[in-house]
N, C-alpha and C positions, 0 to 999 in steps of 0.2 A: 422746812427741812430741805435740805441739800443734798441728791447724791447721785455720782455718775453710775450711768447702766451702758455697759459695752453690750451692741447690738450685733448676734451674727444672723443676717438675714437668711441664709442658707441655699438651697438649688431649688427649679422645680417649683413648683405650688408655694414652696415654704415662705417667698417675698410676701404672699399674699395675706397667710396670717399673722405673719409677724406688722404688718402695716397697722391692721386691728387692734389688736395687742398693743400697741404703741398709742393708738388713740384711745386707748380707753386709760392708758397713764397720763395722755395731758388734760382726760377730764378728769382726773386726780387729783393730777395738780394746781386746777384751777376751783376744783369745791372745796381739798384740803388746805390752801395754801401750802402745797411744796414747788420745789423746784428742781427738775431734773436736766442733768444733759444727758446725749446721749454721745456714744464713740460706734462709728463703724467698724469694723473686723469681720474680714476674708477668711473663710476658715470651710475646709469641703470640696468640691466640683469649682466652687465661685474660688477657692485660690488655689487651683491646681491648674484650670486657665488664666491666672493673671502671673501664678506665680513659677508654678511649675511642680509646686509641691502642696498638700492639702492642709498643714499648719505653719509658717514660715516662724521662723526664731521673733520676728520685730510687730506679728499679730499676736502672740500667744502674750506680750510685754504688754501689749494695750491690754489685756483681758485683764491681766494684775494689775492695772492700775484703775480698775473699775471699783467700784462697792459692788456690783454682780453684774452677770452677764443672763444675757435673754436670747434664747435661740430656736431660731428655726426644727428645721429638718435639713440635713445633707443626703448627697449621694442620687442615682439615677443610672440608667441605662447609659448616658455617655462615657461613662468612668468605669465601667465592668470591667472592660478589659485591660486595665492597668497590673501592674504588679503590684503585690500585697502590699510594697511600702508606701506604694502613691494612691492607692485608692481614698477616699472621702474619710471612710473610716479610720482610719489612721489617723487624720487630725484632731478626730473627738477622743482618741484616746491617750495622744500625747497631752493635749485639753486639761483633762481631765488628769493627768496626773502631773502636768504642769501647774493647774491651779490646786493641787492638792486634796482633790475630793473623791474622799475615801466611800460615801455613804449615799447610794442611792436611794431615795423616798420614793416609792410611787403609790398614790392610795388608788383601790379600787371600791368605788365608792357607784352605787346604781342611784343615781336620779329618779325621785317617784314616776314622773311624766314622762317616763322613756322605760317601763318595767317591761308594758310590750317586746321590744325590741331585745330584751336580753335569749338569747337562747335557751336558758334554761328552763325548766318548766312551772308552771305559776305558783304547784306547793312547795320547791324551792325559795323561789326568788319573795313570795313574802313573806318570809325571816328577815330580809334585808340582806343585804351586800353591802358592808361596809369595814373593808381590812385595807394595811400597810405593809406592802413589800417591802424591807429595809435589806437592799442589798451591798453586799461589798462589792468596791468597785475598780480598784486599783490594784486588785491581788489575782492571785488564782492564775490558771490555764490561761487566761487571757495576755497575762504577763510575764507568763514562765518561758522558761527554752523553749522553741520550738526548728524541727530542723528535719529535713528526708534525706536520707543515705542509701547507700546502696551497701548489699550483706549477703553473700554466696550468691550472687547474681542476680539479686530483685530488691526494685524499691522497696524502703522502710520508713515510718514517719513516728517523729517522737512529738510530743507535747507534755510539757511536765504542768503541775500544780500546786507549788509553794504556797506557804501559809508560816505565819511569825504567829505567837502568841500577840503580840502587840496589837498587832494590825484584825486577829479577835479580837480580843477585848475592846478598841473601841469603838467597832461596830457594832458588838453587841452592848456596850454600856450608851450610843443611840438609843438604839431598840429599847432598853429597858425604856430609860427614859421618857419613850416616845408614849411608851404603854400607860405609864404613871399618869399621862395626862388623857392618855383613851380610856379605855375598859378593863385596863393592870391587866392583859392576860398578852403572854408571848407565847412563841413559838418556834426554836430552832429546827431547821430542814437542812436535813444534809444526807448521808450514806454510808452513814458510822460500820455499818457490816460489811464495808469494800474498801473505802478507802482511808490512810491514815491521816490525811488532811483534817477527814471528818472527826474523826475520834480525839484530835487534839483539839478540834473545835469544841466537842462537846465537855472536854478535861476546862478549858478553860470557861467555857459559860456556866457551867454544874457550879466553879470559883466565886464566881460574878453573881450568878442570882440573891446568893447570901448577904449580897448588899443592898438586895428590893424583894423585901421577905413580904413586899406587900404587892407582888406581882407572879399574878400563876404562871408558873414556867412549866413549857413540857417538850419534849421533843418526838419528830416524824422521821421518816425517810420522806426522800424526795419522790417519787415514783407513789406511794401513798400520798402525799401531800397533791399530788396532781390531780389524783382521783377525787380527792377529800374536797379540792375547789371547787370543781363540778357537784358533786353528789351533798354536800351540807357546807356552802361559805358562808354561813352564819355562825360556824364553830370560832372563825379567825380573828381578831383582833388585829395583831404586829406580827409576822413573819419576820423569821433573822435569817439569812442564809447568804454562802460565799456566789461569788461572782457570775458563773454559766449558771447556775440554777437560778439565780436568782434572775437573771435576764428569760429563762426560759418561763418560769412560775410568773412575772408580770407580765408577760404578754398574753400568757393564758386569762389571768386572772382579769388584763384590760375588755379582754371578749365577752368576758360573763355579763360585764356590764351595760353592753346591747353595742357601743358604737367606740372604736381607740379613740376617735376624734372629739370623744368628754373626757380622755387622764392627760393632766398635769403630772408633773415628776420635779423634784430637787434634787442638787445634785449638792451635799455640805461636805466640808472637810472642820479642819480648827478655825476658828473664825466666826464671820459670817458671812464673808463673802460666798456665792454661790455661783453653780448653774441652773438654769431653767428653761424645762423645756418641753413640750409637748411628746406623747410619746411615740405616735405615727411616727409614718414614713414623708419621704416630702412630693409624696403623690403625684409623679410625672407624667401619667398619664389623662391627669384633668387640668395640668397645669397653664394658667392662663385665661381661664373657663369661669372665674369665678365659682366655681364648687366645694371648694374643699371648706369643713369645716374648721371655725376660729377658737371655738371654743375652750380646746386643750391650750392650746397659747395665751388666750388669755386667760387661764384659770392658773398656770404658770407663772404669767405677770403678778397674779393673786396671791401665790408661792411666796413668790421673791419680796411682795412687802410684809407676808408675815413672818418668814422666817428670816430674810437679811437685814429687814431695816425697821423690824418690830412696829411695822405697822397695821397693827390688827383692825381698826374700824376701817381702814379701807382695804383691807383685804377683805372684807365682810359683805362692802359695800357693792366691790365686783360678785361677789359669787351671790348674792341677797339680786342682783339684776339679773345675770345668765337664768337663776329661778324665777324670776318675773318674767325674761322674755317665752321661756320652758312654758310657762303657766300659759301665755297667752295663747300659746300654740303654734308660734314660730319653730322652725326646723328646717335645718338645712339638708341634701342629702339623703346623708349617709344617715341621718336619725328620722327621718320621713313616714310619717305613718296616717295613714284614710282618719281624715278629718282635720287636720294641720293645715299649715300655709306651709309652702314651701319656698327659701328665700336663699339668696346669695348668702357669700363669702362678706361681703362689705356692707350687706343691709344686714344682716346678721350683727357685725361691727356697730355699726349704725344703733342699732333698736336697744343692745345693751350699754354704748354711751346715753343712750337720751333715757335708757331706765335708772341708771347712778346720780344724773341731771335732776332730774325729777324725785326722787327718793331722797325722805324727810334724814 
């Protein structure tokens, strides 16, 4: 099979596991018989020094002319002091709603060989940890008005938080979905008792569940729902929630897990083109050093063949070795625990191409 992956390497650290992530797709493609190219694309810090701005009109074209896109990390201490529209961020969110992807994926899932490591306490953690943040991604507070004025003599700042029915319903008809194929049990989080965003969220999914009468549905506040991850996430399945919550609730939820540097994330819209991406930061301050862990990038590249190009036995195949290298006791970092080997960035790389090599 044939298909092009637009690569944005990113700032920072982030060259380093995207290089990984890349070599474990051309051992892919030499045990599966495919063939991939790949397209370059400037997008962050890397094109706000080449270009002047952090997504240019004639990158964001290459991105749509991919089957999916595979991504770094952006951003970094050199671009702090820019103005809101040139910062890094800025290009991941015209990105993202240039390629149309409304539905962020990110599982929080704890690896048995890293239970150590999680913060929580061991009669917690073994229940297991294994849920789906399904966030909105292209709506909300993040996309609404925002603007500071002056009003009888002192700064004022507004930020609005629009929501369509539409653009519910299909990110909760994901979620359902997604559940169908997990543990049928959802969960919408929102803040029905404050805001009316929430409450027309909740009119429209109470609509929706009558069409997956074979999925428990229930809903939280977000502020319990915080609690609820720490104190029992073995209650969770699929979480549905709009856009700042759901950005706040996966980063918490990536922590329980012991290290951000094990979550992958999807990013779908209609289609299947995607984005993929690890969910750290692109770690500036180890950058160069070989340290940072590969692992969330390439369990992203894992993402991207099972969900864009419905290639499940090799997406099997990566995350079936990341558990063999786990097993063997390799660990990079930031998952490093008294009695392990402790290994680079690229031998890291390394150990899980030659385990998909060797794997019957």
């Amino acid at each position: 099979m044939e298909k092009k992956i637009g690569v944005i390497q990113g700032d920072a650290s982030s060259p380093e596991i995207v290089a990984q992530a890349l070599r474990v797709l051309h051992v892919i493609e030499e045990k599966f018989d495919h063939h991939f190219t790949y397209e370059n694309i400037d997008m962050g810090g890397a094109a706000i020094d080449k270009y002047g701005e952090p997504l240019p009109d004639h990158e964001l074209k290459k991105c749509l002319a991919c089957d999916s896109v595979l991504l770094g990390a952006i951003g970094g201490p050199k671009w702090e002091g820019l103005p809101g529209e040139l910062r890094p961020e800025k290009g991941l969110l015209k990105l993202r709603s240039g390629m149309g992807l409304y539905a962020n994926n990110r599982p929080a899932t704890l690896w048995p060989q890293l239970s150590d490591a999680s913060p929580l306490k061991d009669s917690i953690v073994k229940n297991g940890i294994d849920f789906v943040v399904v966030r909105e991604l292209i709506g909300g507070v993040y996309f609404g008005e925002h603007k500071t004025y002056v009003e009888d003599g002192e700064r004022k700042a507004l930020d609005t938080m629009p929501y369509s029915e539409h653009e519910i319903e299909r990110i909760g008809r994901i979620g359902f979905e997604m559940a169908r194929k997990r543990k049928k049990k959802l969960c919408l989080v929102d803040k029905a008792n404050v805001l009316d965003t929430s409450r027309l969220w909740r009119a429209v999914m109470q609509t929706l569940k009558n069409e997956y009468p074979d999925v428990e549905y229930s809903q939280m506040f977000v502020d319990n729902c915080a609690m609820q991850i720490c104190k029992d996430p073995s209650q969770f399945d699929v979480i549905v929630t709009e856009n700042m919550f759901g950005d706040i609730l996966s980063d918490e939820a990536s922590m329980i897990t012991g290290s951000i540097g094990m979550i992958p994330s999807s990013s779908l819209g209609e289609g299947t083109r995607g984005l993929y991406e690890p969910i750290h930061g692109s770690a500036p301050d180890i950058a160069g050093q070989d340290k940072i862990n590969p692992i969330a990038c390439i369990l992203s590249a894992a993402m991207m063949l099972r969900y864009s190009f419905d290639m499940e036995q090799e997406a099997e195949a990566i995350e079936r070795a990341v558990n063999t290298v786990l097993d063997q006791g390799y660990r990079t970092a930031d998952i490093f625990s008294e009695g392990c080997v402790e290994i680079g960035c690229s031998e890291m790389g390394s150990r899980i191409c030659e385990a998909i090599q060797t794997s019957k």
